[in-house]
N, C-alpha and C positions, 0 to 999 in steps of 0.2 A: 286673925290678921297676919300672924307672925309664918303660919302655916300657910295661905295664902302665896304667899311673898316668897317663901322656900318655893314653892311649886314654880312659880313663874322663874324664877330662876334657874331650876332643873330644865326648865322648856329652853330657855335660852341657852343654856349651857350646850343642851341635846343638840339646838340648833345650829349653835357653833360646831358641837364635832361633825352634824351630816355636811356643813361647810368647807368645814375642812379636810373630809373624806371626799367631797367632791372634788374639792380643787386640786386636792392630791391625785386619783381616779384622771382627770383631765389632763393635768400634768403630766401622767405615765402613757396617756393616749397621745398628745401632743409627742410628747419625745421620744414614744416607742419606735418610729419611723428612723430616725435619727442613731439608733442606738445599733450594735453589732448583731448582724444577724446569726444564728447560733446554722450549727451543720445540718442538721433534719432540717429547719426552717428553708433553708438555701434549698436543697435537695427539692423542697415539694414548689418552691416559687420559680423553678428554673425550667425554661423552655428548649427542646432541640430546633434547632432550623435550617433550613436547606437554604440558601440565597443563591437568586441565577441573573445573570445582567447579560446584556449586550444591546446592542447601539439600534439603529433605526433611524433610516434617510428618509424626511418628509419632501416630499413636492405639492405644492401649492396646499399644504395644510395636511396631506392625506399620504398614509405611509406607501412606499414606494418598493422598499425591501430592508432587509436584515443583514446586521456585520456581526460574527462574533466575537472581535477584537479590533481595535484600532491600533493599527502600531506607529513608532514615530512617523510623525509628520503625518498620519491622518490615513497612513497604509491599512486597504481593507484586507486582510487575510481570509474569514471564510467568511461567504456571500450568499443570501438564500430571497428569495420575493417570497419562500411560506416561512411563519414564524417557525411552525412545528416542525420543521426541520434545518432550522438552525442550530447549531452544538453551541450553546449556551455558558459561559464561562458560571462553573459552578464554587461554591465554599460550602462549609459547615460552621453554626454557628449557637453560641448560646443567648436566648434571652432571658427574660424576666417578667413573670405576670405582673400587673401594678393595676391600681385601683386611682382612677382617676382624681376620686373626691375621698379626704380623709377617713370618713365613717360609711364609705358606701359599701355595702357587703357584698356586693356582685359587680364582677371585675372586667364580665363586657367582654371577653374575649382578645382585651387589649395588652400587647405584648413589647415590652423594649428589650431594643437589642441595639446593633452598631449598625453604621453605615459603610461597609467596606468601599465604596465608590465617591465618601463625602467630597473628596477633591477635582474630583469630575468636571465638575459645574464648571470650575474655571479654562478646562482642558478646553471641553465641547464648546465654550463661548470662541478660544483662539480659535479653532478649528472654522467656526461658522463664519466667523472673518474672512477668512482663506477660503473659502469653499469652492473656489472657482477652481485656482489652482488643486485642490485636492480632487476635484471629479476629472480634471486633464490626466494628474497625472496616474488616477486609477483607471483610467480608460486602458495608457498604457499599460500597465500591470493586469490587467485582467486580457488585455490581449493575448500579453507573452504566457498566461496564463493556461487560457485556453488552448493554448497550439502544443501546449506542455501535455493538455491530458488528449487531446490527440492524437501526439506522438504514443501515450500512453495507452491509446487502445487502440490503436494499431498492436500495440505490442503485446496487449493482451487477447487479440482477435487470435493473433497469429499462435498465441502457445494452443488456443482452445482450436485451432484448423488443426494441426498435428497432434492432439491429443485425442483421448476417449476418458468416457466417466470412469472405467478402470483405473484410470493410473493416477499415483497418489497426489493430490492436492489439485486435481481436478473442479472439483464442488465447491471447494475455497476459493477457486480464481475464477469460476464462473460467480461469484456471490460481489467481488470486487469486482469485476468488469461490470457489472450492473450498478455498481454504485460510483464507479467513475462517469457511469454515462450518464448519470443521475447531477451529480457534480457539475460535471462540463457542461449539461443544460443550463441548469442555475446560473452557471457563471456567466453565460450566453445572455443568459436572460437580464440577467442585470447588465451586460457590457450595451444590451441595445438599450435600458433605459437610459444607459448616462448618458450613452451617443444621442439620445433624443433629446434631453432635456434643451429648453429655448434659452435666451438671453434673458430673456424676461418674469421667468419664471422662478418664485421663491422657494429655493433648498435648504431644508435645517438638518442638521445631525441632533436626535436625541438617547440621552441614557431609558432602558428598558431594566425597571427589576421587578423582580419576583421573587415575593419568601414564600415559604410553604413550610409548617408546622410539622414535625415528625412525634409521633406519642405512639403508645402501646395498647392493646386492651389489655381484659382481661386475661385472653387465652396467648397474650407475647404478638400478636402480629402488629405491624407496623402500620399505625392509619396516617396518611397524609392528608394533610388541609388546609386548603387555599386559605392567601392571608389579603387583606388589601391594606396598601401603602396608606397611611393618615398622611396629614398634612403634618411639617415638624415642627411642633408647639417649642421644641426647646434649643438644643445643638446642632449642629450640621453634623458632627460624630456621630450622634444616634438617631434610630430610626423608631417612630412608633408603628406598629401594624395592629391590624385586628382579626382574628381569623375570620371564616367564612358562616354566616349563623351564631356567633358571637360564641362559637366553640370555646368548651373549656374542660381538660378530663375532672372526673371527681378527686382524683390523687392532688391537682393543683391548689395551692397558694397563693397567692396577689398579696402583694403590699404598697402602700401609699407611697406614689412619686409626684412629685413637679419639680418646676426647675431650681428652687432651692435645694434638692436632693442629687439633682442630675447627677452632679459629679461623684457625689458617694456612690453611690448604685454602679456606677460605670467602673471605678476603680471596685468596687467589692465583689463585684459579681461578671460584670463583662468583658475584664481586662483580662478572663481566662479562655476566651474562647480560641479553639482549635482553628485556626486556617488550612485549609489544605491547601497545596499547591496542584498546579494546572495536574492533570492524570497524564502523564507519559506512557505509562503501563498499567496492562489491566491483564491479568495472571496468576499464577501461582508462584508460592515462593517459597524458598526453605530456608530459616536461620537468617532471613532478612535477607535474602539473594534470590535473585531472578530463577526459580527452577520448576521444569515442566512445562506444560503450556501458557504461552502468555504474546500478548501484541503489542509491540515496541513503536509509538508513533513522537518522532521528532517532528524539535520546532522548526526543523530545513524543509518538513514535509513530508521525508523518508518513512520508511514503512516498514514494520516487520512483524511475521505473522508465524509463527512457528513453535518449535520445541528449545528450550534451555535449560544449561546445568551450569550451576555455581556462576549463574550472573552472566553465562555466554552463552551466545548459540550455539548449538549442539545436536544434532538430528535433522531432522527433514522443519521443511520453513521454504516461506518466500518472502519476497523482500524486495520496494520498489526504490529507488534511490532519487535525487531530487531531479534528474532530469528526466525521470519516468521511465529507467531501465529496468525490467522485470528478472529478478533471480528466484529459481524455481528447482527448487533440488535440497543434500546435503549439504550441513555445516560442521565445521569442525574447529571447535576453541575459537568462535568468531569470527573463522575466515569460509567465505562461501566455497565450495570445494567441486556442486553441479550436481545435476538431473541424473539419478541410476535409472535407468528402465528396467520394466519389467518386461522377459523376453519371453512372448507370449504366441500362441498358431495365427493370433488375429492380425500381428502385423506383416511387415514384404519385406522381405529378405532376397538379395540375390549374390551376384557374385563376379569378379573383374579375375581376366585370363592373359596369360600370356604368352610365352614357349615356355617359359620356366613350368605350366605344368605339363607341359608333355618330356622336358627335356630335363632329366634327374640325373644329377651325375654324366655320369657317361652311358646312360638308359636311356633311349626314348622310349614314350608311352601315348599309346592313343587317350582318347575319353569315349568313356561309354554313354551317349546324351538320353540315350534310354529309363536308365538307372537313375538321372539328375537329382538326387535330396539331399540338404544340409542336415547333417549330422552329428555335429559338434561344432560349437562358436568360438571354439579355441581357450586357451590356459593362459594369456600373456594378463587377464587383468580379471578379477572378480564379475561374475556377472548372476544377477537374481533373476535365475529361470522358473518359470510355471509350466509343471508338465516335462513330458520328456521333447530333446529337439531331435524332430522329424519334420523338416520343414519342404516345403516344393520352393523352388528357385524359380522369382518372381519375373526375374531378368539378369541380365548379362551382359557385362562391357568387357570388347575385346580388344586389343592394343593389336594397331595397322602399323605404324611409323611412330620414327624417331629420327629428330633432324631432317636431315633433307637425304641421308645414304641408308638407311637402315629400316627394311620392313622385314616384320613375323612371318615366317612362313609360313605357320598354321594359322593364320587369319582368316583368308578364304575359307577354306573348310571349314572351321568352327564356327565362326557365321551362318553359312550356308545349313549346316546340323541343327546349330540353333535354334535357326525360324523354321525349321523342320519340325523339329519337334514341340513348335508351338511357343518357346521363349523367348521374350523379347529382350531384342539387341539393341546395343549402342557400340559406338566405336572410338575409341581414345588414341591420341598421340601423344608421345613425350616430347618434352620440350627441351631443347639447344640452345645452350647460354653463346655456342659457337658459332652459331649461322643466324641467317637475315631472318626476320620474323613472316617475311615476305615469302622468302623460298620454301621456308618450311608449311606455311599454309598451302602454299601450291603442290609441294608433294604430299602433303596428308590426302587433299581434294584427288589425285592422280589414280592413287593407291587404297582409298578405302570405297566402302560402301556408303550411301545416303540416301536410303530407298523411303518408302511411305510407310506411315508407320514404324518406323525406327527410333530408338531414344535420340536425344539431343547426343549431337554428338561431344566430347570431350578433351581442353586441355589437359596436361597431366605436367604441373612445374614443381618440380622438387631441388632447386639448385643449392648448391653450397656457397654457403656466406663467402668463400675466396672465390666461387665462378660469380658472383653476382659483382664483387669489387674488379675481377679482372674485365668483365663484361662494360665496364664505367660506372656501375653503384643502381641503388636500388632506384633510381627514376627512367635510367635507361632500361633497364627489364620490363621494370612494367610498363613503359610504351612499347615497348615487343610484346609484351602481352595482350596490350590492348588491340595492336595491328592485327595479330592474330585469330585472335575474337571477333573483331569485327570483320576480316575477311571471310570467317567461316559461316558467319552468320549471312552475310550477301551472298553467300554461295547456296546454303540449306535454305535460307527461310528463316530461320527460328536461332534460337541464343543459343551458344553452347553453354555448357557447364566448366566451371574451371576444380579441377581438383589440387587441393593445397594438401598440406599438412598442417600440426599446429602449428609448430615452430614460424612456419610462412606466414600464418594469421600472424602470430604477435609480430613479427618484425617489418615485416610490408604493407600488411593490410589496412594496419591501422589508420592511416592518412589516405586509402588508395580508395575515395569513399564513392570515387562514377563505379568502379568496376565492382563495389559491395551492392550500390545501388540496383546496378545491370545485369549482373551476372549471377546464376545461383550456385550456389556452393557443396562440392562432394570434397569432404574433408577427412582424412585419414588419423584416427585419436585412437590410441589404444588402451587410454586407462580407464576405468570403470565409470569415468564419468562423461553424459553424454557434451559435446561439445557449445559452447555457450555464445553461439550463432546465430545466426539464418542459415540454415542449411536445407537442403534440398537430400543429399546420402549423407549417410555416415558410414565409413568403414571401421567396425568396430576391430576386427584382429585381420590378422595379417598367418595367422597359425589357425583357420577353420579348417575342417574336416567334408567332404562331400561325395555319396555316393555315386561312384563311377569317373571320379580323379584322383589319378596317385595323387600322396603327399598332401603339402600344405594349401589350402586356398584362401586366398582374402575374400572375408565375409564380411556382409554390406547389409546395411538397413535402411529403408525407408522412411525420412521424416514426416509420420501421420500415418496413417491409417488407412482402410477400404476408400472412402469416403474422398479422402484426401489423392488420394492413391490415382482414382478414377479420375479427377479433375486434372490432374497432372498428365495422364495420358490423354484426354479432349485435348487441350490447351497446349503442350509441348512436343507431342513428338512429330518428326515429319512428316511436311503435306505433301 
């Protein structure tokens, strides 16, 4: 009996310690959740993730098009009717696998992480308020918008009319003109949705996100996978996702969250996550500085696509500024410096005469027109030649008059030699800060040539800052300018050309924008870089070389090419 009685009480005994193992065992399940997660553990429960957002204009229920940013007051910055080519405002981010239900061993592909946009909601609700006023006043903004990249490919048609795929950063600005014209439709295309939209019809702004999973395999490459947004069981700070296929690598962890957890888990785990900021540049860099190749796009809009050292631009680059002016050339310590050409057989070359080359010192000398090749482009400034220069002289401008008392003596004849020998002529006059603008067009007309087929004919103003003040100031000139222009032009047919210098661009041109518009431009610049215009010539030296003229000659180039070349003579020279 007594034996008995011991037994059943070892039973009970046993019973209480599997009791008390259990609820111990239970206890450590229950508060393992709750308890600090150790480094390995973090390591294999942590998620990388990519988050992409941007907004989305519904009409009558059904999406209309894409912003990828709203700026104050509801401004849309970039606008797309396809999603997939909307730029996406992007972050980097960490999550956390978690397991829905405390003992569930399979964690479902379900992922927490934050909500970098949790504050939105209240944003896009004022917004939808206003929505009237915000579709007005991005009507306006996308107008000014459009007319921006306009301007903008005009300016980019024009670099690619005087270029060739030879010359450096050709392929580049043909790859951008494609994507501005890509741009300005979109924009188009949205500016006709708003202008359509009726009185009656309901407009919403909504938030668009998108996470997507980053993990590894085996062999290191990056597998990305799609996540879908849950509904938020807990915080408006955090976000639950699930991946696609309830994805999850073997390397992964999950541990138990709900919303008594919420905030540990967010402070232990989430409050490290990396934000990146918007991408300005995307590049190469040395020692934490801009160096090499890299593309600089500000929030003005501005653009830049080129070479950098030590954080500046340095080398060859283009670069669009926010009213869509195109710079296409060298840089130097971050100041644009201009276009070197490469002086090559394929481009037109010629050359402007005047007594000074027959009359050297106290020598006079004829020209041999037989002999005509440019043969050195002169020493006054660096110039990057291909091949040797043995060029044919494409054409030739000869100075007739000056003022209204002074004409070349060797006009006539070198003319007449000229178009002998098969070169085509133009004919220039200098310009008199002295006389009526009036008189002097009439003895230009008196004394030159204007035959068919001849170039446009030419001003030629080079005044000095004291003749332009003695003259009455720079608005009196250039209405003698314009008189002149226009009477030459009702006399020929066709527009003349005005020849400046720099100096003349920077200090007159600037404001004088009929006769930039009007007029095309033969500009005289003798430093290595080409002139950062509209130009029609350029005269690069003034110290060229040619055989069968003594001395010095001013050498001249053609902006553009065969191509170009050919349409300028259809289109300009006399009928």
């Amino acid at each position: 009996m007594k034996s008995k009685s011991i037994q059943i009480g070892k039973k009970k005994q046993a019973v209480r310690i599997i009791l008390a193992l259990l609820v111990i065992v239970s206890l450590i399940l229950l508060i393992r959740p709750f308890l600090p997660i150790n480094k390995e553990r973090r390591q294999h429960c942590m998620a990388e993730l990519e988050y992409e957002r941007c907004y989305q204009l519904n009409i009558n229920g059904k999406p209309a098009f894409y912003i990828n940013e709203l700026e104050a007051g509801a401004g849309m910055t970039s606008v797309s009717t396809n999603l997939d080519s909307i730029i996406w405002h992007k972050e980097k981010l960490k999550g956390c696998w978690i397991n829905r239900f405390l003992f569930s061993p399979i964690c479902g592909g379900r992922i927490l992480t934050t909500n970098p946009d949790y504050s939105e909601t209240e944003r896009l609700k004022k917004a939808n308020e206003r929505i009237d006023t915000i579709i007005s006043q991005n009507i306006i903004l996308l107008d000014q918008e459009c007319e921006r990249l306009k301007r903008l490919t005009r300016r980019l048609n024009y670099y690619l009319d005087v270029h060739n795929v030879t010359d450096e950063g050709y392929n580049t600005i043909a790859s951008l003109s494609a994507d501005v014209l890509t741009t300005r439709q979109q924009r188009e295309r949205v500016l006709d949705i708003l202008k359509a939209i009726k009185p009656n019809e309901v407009v919403e702004l909504k938030l668009v996100q998108h996470y997507t999973l980053l993990s590894t395999d085996k062999n290191g490459k990056t597998i990305r996978t799609e996540c879908e947004l849950l509904e938020n069981e807990y915080d408006d700070e955090v976000a639950t996702i699930q991946t696609r296929r309830h994805f999850m690598p073997d390397s992964a962890r999950s541990i138990y969250y709900n919303s008594t957890t919420a905030t540990f888990i967010a402070k232990a785990i989430l409050h490290e996550k990396p934000v990146l900021p918007k991408i300005l540049y995307r590049g190469e860099t040395k020692d934490g500085k801009r160096s090499g190749h890299g593309i600089l796009l500000s929030d003005d809009g501005s653009y830049y696509d080129g070479m950098w050292d030590d954080d500046q631009r340095n080398g060859f680059g283009f670069a669009v500024d926010t009213l869509g002016k195109v710079f296409v050339g060298e840089w130097k310590d971050d100041i644009y410096k201009g276009e070197r050409l490469i002086y090559t057989s394929d481009r037109i070359y010629g050359i402007d005469i005047s007594r000074y080359q027959h009359d050297i010192g106290k020598k006079h000398y004829g020209i041999d027109w037989s002999k005509m090749r440019i043969t050195h482009l002169g020493t006054i400034s660096n110039k990057r030649i291909q091949g040797a220069v043995d060029y044919p002289v494409s054409f030739c401008y000869i100075k007739a008059t000056e003022g209204t008392t002074i004409k070349n003596r060797y006009y006539h004849n070198d003319y007449t030699q000229a178009r002998q020998h098969g070169i085509l002529c133009g004919t220039y006059h200098f310009f008199s800060t002295k006389s009526s603008a009036t008189d002097q067009a009439k003895y230009f007309i008196q004394n030159a040539h204007f035959n068919k087929g001849d170039l446009p004919p030419v001003l030629d103003v080079e005044p000095y800052p004291s003749q332009v003040k003695a003259m009455g100031g720079t608005e009196v000139m250039l209405n003698k300018v314009r008189t002149f222009l226009r009477m030459i032009k009702e006399h020929t047919g066709v527009k003349p050309i005005l020849y400046v210098s720099q100096s003349f661009v920077n200090r007159y041109l600037t404001d004088a924008v009929d006769i930039k518009r009007e007029y095309k431009v033969w500009i005289a610049r003798y430093g290595e870089y080409k002139p950062d215009i509209r130009l029609a010539i350029w005269q690069l030296s003034p110290d060229g070389r040619v055989a069968g003229i003594r001395g010095n000659v001013d050498i001249n180039v053609f902006n553009g090419y065969q191509d170009e070349y050919q349409d300028f003579l259809e289109t300009q020279l006399l009928k």
